[in-house]
N, CA, C and O of each residue as an XYZ file, in Angstrom:
280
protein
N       0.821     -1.200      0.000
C       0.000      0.000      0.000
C       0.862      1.260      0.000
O       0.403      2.319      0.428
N       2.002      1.168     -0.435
C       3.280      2.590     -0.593
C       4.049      2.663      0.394
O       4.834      3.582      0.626
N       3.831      1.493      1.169
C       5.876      1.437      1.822
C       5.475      2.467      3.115
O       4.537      3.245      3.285
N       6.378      2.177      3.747
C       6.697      3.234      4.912
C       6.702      4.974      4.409
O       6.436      6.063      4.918
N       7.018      4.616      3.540
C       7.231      6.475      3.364
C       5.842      7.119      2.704
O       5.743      8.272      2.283
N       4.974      6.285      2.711
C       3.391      6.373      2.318
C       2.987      7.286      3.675
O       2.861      8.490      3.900
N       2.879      6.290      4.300
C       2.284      7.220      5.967
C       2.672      6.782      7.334
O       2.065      7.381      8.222
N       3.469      5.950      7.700
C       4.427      5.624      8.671
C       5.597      6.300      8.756
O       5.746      7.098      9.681
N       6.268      6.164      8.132
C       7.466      7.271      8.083
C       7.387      8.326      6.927
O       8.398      8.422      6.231
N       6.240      9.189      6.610
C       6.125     10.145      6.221
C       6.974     11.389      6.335
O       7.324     11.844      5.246
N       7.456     12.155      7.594
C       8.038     13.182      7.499
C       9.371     12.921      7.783
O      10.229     13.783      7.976
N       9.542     11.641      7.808
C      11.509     10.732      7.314
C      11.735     10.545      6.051
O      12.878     10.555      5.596
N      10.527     10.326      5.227
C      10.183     10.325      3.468
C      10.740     11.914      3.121
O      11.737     12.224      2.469
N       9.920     12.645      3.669
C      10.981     14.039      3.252
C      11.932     14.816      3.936
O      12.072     16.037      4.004
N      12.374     14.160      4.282
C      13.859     14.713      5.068
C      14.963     14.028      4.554
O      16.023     14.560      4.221
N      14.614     12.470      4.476
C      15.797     11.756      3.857
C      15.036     11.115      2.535
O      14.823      9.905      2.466
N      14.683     11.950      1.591
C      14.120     11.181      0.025
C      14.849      9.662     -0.334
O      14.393      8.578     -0.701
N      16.170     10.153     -0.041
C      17.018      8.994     -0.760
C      16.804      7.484     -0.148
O      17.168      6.488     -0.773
N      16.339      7.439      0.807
C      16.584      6.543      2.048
C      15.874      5.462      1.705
O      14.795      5.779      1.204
N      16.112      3.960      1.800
C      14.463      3.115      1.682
C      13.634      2.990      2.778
O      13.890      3.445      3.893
N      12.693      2.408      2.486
C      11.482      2.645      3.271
C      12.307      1.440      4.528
O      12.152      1.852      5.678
N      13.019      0.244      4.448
C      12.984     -0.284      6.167
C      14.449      0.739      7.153
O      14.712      0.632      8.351
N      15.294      1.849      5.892
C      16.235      2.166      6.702
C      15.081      3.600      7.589
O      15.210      3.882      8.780
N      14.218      4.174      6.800
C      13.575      5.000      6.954
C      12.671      4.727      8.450
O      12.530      5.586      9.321
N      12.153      3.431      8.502
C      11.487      2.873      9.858
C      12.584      2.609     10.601
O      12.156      1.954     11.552
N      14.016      2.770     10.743
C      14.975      2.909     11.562
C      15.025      3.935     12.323
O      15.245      3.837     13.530
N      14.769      5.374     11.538
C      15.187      6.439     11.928
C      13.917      7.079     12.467
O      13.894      8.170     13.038
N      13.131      6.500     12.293
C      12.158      7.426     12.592
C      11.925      7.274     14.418
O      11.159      8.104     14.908
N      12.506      6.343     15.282
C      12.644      6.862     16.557
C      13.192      8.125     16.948
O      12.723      8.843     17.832
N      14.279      8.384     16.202
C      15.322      9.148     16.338
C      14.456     10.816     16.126
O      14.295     11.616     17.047
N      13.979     11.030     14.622
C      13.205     11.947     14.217
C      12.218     12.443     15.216
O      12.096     13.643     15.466
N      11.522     11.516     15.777
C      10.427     11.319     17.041
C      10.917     12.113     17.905
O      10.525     13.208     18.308
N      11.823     11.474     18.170
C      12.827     11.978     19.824
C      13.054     13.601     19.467
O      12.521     14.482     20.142
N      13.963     13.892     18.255
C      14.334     14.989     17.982
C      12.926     16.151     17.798
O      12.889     17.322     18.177
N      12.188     15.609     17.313
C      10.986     16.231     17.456
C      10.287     16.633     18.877
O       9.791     17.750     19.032
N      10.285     15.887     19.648
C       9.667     16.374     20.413
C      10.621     16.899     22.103
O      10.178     17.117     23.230
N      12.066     16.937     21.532
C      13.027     17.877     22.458
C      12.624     19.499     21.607
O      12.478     20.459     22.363
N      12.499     19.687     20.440
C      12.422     20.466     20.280
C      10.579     21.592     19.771
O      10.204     22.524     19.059
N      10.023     20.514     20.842
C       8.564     21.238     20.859
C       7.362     20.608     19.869
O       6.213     21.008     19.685
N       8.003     19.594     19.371
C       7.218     19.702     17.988
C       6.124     18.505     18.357
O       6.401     17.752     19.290
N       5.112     18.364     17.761
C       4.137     17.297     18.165
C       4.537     16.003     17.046
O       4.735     16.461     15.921
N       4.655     14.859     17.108
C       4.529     13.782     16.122
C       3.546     12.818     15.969
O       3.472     11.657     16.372
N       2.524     13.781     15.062
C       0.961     12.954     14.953
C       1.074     11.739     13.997
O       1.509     11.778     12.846
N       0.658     10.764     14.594
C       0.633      8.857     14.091
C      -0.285      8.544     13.820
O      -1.018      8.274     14.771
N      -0.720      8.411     12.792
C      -2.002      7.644     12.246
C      -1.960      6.851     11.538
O      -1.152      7.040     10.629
N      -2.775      5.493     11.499
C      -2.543      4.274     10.814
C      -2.826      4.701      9.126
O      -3.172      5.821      8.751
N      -2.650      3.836      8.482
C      -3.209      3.909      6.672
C      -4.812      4.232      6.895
O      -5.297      5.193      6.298
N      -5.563      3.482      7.695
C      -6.891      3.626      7.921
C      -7.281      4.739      8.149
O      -8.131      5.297      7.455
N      -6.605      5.367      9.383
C      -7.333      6.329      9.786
C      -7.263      7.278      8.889
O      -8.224      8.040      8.787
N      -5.892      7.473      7.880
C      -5.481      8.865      7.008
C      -6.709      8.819      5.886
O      -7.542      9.666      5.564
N      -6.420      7.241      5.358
C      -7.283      7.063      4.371
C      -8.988      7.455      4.898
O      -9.733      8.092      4.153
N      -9.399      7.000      6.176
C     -10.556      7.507      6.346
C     -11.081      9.069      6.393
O     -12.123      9.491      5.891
N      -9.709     10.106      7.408
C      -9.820     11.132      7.199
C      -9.802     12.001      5.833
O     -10.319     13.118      5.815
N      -9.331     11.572      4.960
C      -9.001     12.323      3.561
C     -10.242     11.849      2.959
O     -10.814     12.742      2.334
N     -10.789     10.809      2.954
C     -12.580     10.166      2.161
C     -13.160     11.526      2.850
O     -13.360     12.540      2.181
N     -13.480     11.432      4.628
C     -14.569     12.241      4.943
C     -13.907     13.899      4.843
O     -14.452     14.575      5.716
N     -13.201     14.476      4.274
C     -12.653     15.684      4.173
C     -12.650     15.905      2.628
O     -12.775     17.068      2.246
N     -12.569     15.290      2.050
C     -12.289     14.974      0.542
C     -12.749     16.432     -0.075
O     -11.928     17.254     -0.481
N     -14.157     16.637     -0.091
C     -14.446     17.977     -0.732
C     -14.232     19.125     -0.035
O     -14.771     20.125     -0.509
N     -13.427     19.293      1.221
C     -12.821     20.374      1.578
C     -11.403     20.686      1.399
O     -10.788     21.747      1.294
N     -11.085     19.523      1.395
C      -9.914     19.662      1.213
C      -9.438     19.926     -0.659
O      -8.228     20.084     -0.826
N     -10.102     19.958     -1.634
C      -9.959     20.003     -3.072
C     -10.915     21.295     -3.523
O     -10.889     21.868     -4.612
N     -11.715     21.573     -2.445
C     -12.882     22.391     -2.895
C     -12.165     23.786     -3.313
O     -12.938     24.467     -3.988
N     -11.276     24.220     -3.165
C     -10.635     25.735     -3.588
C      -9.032     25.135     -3.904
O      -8.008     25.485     -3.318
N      -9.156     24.126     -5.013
C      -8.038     23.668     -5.644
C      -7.886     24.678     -6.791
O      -8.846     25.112     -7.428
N      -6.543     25.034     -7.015
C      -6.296     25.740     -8.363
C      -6.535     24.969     -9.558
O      -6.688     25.548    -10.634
N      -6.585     23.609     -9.455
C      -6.744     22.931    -10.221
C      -8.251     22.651    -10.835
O      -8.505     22.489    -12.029
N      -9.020     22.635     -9.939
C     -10.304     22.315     -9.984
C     -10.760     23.507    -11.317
O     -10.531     24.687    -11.580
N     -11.669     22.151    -12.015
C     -11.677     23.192    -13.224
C     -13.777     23.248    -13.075
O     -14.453     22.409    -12.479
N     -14.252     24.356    -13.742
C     -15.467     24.818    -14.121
C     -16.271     24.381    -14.608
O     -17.285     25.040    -14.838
């Protein structure tokens, strides 16, 4: 369903692009840790839940797309 860097290690997907997805589930304790010495929150959500949130958001979230055509 797109590997770790889908939505498990998402913000290790763009920090280290190059990386594969099981060195990427290595680091992402580390990212965690560093994240939250320095204030930051690290929100975890399964494939389910993202995938459920983006279905029930779907037309808000696209509704004032530049893309969206007439």
């Amino acid at each position: 369903m797109g590997g770790n860097a889908f939505i498990e290690c998402h913000i290790e997907h763009h920090l280290f692009p190059k990386l594969s997805n099981r060195m990427l589930a290595k680091i992402r304790p580390i990212v965690v840790q560093h994240l939250k010495d320095e204030g930051y929150q690290y929100i975890e959500e399964t494939y389910r839940q993202c995938l459920k949130n983006c279905l029930k958001n779907y037309h808000t979230i696209f509704k004032s797309s530049p893309l969206e055509t007439v």
